[in-house]
N, C-alpha and C positions, 0 to 999 in steps of 0.2 A: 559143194559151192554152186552158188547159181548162177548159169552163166547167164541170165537172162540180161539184156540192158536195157536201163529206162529210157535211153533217150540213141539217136543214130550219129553217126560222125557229122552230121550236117550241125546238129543241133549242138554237137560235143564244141564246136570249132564257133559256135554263137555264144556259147556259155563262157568260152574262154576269154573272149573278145571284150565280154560284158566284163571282166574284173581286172586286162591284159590288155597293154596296149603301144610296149615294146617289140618291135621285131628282131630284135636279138634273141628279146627272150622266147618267140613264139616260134624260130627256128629251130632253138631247145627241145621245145614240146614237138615240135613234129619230128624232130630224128629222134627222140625218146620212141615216139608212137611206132616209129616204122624199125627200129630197132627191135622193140617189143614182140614186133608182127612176125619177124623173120626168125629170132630167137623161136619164139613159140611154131613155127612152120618147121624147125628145125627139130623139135621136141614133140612135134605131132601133139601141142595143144591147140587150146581155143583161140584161133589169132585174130576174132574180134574182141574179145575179152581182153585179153592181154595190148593188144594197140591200145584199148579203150584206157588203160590203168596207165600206159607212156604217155597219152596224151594229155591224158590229166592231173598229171600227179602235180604238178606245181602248180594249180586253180586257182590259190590264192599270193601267188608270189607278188604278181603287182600291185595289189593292196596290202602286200605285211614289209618288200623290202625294206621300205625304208628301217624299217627293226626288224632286223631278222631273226628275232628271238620271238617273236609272233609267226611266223612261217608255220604254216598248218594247224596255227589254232581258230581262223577261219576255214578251211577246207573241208571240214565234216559238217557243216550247215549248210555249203555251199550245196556239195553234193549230195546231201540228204533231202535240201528242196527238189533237188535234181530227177529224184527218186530214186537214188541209189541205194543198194544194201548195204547192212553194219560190214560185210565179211571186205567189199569193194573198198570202202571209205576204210576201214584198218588197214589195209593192204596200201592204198596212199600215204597214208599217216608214217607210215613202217619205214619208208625210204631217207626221213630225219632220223630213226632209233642214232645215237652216239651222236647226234650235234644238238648246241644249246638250242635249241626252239619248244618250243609248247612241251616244255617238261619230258623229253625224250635222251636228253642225256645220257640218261643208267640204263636205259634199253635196247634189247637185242635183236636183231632177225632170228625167228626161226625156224619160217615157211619157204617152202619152193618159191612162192609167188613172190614172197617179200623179198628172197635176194634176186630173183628174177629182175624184179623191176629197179633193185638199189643198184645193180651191175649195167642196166644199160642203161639209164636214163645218167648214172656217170662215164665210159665208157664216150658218150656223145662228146664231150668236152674235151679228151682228150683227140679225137678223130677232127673235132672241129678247128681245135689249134693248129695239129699239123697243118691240115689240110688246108690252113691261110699262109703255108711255106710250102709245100707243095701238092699241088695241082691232086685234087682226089681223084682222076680217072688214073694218075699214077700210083694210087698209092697201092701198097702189098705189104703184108700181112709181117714180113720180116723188118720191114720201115718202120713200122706201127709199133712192135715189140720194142725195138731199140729205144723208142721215144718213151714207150712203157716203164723201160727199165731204169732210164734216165731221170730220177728225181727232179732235177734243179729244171726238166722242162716239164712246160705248164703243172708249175712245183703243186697249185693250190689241187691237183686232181687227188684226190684219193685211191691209190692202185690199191689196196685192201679190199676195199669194196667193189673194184672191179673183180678184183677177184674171188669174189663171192659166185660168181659163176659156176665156180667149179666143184660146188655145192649141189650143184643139178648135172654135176655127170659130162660136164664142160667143157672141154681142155680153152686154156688162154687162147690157143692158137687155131683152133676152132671158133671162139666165139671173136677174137678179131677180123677172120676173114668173114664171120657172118655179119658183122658190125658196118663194115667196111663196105661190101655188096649194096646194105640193108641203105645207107646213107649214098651212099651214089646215084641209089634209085631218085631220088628228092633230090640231088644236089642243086637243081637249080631254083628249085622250091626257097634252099636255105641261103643264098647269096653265094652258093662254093662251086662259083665258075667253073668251065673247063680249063683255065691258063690262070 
C-alpha cells in the first residue's frame, strides 16, 4: 500500500471545508482522524495515513446528506481530484459496506484498514454522546463499556462494527481506553468542555 499522500493536513482540512460546513459534523471528522492516529500509534502503523483516512472518510457527507443513499457516491471523485490512490479512496468507500448508500448494501469489510477505520470513525459517536452527560476528562473505560452494552443508548450506534476492532488483535477494552485518550486530546477542538 502506498503510504504516500497527495495532499497535508492543512490542505486535508481545506478540502473538507470546500464540500462541509456543519460543525457538528466536522467534530466528527476530527475525533475519527485523531482516533485513527492513536489506534495506528498503538498498532505501530502509519498514523499519518491512517489520521488521513479518519479524517476524510465522510468528504462528501455535506453534499449527499440530504439523501443519504448517495453518501460516498461523490467521494471517489472528490479525492481522486485530490490525488488520491484507488487503494485510499476503497478504503473510504469500505466504511458504508452493509448501509443503503452507493450500492454497498451486500458488501463486506475485509482489510485490516477497512475495519480499522469502520471501528473508529463509529466508536466517535458513541464517546461523543456520553461525553455530553458526562464530563470526558471523567470518563474511564468501564463507563464507556456499560454504555456500550447498553442498546437502548445512543440506540442508532452500531456496536458490531465497533467491534470490528477485534479483527486487528484489539480487545474492546483496549481499544475504549485508546478511544477515550485519543478524544480528550481535541476535546476542546470538538465542543466537549471540561464540565
Amino acid at each position: 500500500m502506498s503510504k504516500n499522500l497527495p495532499i497535508n493536513r492543512e490542505e486535508a482540512i481545506a478540502l473538507l471545508k470546500n464540500h462541509n460546513c456543519d460543525k457538528f459534523d466536522f467534530n466528527h471528522y476530527l475525533e475519527s482522524e485523531v482516533v485513527m492516529r492513536h489506534l495506528a500509534r498503538h498498532l505501530n502503523e502509519n498514523e499519518e495515513y491512517w489520521a488521513m483516512l479518519g479524517l476524510l472518510h465522510d468528504i462528501d457527507w455535506g453534499i449527499t446528506k440530504g439523501n443519504s443513499q448517495e453518501h460516498l457516491t461523490k467521494a471517489p471523485e472528490i479525492l481522486k481530484n485530490a490525488g488520491f490512490d484507488d487503494e485510499f479512496i476503497s478504503t473510504i468507500v469500505s466504511h458504508g459496506f452493509g448501509f443503503n448508500c452507493a450500492d454497498l448494501l451486500n458488501k463486506t469489510r475485509t482489510k485490516k484498514l477497512e475495519h480499522a477505520l469502520a471501528a473508529c470513525e463509529t466508536i466517535t459517536g458513541l464517546i461523543h454522546a456520553y461525553a455530553l452527560m458526562k464530563p470526558i476528562w471523567e470518563m474511564d473505560v468501564h463507563g464507556l463499556k456499560n454504555k456500550f452494552k447498553n442498546k437502548k443508548f445512543a440506540a442508532a450506534i452500531n456496536r458490531d462494527i465497533i467491534s470490528e476492532v477485534e479483527k486487528l488483535e484489539v480487545s474492546l477494552d483496549d481499544f475504549f481506553k485508546i478511544s477515550i485518550v485519543a478524544i480528550k486530546e481535541i476535546a476542546q477542538d470538538v465542543d466537549l468542555k471540561s464540565s
